[in-house]
OpenMM code with the backbone's topology and positions (N, CA, C; nanometers):
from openmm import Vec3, app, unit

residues = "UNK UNK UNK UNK UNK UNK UNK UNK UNK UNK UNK UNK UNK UNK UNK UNK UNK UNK UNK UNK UNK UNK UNK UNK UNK UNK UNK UNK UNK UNK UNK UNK UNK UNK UNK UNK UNK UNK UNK UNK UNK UNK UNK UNK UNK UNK UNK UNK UNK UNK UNK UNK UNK UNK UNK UNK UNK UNK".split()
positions = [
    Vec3(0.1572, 2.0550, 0.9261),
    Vec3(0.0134, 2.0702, 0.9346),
    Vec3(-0.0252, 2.0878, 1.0808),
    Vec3(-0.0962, 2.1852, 1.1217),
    Vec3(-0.1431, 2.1980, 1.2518),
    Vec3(-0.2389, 2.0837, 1.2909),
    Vec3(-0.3521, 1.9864, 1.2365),
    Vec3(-0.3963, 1.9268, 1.2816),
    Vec3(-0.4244, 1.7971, 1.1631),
    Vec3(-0.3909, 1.6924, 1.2288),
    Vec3(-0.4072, 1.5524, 1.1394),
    Vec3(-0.5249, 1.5417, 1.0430),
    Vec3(-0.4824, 1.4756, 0.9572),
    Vec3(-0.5899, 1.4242, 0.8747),
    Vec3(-0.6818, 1.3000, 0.9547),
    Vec3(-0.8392, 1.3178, 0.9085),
    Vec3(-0.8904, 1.2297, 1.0065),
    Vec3(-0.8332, 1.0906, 0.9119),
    Vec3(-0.8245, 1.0232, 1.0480),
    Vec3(-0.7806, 0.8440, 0.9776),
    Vec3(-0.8612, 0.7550, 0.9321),
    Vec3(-1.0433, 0.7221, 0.9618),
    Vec3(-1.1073, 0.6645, 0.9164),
    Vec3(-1.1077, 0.6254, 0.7643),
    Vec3(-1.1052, 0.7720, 0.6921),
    Vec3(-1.1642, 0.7162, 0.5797),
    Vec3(-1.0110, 0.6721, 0.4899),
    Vec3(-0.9362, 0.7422, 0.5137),
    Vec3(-0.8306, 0.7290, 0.4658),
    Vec3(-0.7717, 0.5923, 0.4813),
    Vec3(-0.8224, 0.5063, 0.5794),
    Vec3(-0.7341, 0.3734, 0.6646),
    Vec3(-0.8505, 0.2664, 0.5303),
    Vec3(-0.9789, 0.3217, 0.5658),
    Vec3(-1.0465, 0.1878, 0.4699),
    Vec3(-1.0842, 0.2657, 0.3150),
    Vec3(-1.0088, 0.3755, 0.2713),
    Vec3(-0.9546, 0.3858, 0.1610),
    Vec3(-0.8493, 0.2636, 0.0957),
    Vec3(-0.7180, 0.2837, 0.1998),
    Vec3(-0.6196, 0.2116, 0.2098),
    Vec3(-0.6130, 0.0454, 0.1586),
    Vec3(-0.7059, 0.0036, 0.2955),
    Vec3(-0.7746, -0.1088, 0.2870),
    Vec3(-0.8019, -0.1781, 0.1327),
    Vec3(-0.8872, -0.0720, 0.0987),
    Vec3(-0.9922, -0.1259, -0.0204),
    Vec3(-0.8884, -0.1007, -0.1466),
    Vec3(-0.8107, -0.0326, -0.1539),
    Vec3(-0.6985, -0.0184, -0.2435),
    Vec3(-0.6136, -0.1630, -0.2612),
    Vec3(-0.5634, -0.2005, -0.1362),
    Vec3(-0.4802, -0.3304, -0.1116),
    Vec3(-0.5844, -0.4541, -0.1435),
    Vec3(-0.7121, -0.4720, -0.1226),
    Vec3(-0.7695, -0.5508, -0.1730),
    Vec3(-0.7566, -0.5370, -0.3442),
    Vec3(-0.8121, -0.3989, -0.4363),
    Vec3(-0.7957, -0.4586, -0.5227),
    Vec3(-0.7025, -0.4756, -0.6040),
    Vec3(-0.5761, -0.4344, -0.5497),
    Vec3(-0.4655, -0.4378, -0.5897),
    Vec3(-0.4035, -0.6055, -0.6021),
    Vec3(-0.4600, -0.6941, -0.4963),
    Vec3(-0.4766, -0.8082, -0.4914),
    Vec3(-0.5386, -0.8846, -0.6040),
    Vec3(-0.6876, -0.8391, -0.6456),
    Vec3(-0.7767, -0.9092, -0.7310),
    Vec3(-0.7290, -0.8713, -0.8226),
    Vec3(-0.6266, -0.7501, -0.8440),
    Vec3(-0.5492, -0.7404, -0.9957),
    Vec3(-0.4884, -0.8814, -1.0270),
    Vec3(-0.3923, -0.8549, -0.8899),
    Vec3(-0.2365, -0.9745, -0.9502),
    Vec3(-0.3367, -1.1075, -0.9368),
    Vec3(-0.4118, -1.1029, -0.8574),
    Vec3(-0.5368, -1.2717, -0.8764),
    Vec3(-0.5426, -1.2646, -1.0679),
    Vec3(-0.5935, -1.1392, -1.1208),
    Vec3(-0.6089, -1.2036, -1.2302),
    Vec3(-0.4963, -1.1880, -1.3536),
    Vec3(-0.3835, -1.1478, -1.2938),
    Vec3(-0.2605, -1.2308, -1.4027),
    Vec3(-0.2063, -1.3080, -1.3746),
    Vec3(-0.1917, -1.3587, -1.2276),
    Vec3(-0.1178, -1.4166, -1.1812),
    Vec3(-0.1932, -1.5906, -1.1169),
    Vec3(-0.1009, -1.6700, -1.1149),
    Vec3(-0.1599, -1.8247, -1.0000),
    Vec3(-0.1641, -1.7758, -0.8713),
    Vec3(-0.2587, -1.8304, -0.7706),
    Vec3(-0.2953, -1.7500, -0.6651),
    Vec3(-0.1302, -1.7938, -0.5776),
    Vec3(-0.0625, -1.8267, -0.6120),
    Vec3(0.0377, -1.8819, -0.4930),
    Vec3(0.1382, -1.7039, -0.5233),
    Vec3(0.1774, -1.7229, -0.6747),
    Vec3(0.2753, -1.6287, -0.7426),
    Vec3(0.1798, -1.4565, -0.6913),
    Vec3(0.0228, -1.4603, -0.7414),
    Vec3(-0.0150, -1.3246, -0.6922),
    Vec3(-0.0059, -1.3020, -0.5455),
    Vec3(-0.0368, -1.3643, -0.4259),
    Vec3(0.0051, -1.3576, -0.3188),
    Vec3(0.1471, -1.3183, -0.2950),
    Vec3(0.2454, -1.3762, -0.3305),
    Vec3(0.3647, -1.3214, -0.2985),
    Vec3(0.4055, -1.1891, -0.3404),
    Vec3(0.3836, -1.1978, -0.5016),
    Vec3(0.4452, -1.0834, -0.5301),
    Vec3(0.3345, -0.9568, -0.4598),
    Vec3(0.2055, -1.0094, -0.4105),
    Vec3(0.1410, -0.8640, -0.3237),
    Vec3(0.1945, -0.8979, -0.1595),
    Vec3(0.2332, -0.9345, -0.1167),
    Vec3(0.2774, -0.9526, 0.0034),
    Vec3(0.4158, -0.8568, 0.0031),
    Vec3(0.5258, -0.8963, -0.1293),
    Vec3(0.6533, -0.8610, -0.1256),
    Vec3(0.6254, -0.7373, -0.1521),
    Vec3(0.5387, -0.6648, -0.2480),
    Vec3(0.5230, -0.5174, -0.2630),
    Vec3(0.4813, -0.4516, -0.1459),
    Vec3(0.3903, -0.5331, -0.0449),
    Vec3(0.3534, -0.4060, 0.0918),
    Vec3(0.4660, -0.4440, 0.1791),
    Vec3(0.5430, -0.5249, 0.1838),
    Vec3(0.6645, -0.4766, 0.2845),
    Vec3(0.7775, -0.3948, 0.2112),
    Vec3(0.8076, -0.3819, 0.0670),
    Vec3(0.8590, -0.2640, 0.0445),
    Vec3(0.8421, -0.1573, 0.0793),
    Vec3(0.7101, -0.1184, 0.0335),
    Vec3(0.6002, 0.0145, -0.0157),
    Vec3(0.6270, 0.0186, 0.1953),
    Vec3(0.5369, -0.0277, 0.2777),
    Vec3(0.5612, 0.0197, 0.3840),
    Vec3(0.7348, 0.0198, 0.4574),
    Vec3(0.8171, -0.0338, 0.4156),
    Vec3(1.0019, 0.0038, 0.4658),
    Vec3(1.0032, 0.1391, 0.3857),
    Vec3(0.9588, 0.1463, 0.3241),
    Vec3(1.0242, 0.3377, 0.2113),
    Vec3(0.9376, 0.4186, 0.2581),
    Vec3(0.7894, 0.3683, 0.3811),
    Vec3(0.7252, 0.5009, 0.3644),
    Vec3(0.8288, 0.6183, 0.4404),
    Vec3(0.8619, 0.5825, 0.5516),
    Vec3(0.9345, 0.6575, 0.6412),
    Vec3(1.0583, 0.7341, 0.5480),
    Vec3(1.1139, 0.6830, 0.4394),
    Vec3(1.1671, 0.7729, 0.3461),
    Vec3(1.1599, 0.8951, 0.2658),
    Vec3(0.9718, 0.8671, 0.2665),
    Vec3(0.9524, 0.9795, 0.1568),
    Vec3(0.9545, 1.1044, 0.1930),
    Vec3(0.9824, 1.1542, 0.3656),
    Vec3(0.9862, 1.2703, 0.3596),
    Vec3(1.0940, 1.3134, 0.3763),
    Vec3(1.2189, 1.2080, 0.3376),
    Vec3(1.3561, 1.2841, 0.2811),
    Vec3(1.3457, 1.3439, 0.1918),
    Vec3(1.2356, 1.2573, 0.1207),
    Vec3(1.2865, 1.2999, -0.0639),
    Vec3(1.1698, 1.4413, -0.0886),
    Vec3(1.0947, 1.4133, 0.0001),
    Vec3(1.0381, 1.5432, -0.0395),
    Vec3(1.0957, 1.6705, 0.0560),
    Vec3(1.1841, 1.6528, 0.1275),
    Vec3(1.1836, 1.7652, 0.1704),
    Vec3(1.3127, 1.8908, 0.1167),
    Vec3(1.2408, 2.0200, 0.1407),
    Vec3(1.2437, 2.1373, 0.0663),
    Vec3(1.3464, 2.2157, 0.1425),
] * unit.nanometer
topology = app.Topology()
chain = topology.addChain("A")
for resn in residues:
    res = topology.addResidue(resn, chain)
    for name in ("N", "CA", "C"):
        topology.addAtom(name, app.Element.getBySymbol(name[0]), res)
């Protein structure tokens, strides 16, 4: 791409995603168990981002 995507909206897109991705596992989960397992999913999800443009690339 010749020029970046702007980052604002995209960053408190982001944001607001990870929140309610949170108030999901809040409501299946005990707040100790939903905390972790959303804690343990964003240090996956961010270690593989730097991966994905192996897998996508053409």
């Amino acid at each position: 791409m010749a020029s970046s995507l702007p980052k604002r909206p995209w960053r408190l897109l982001a944001y607001g995603m990870a929140v309610a991705s949170l108030i999901g596992w809040l409501s299946l989960f005990t707040l100790s168990a939903a905390i972790f397992i959303w804690l343990a999913l964003l240090m996956l999800l961010t270690g593989l981002v730097p991966f994905i443009s192996l897998i996508w690339r053409k």
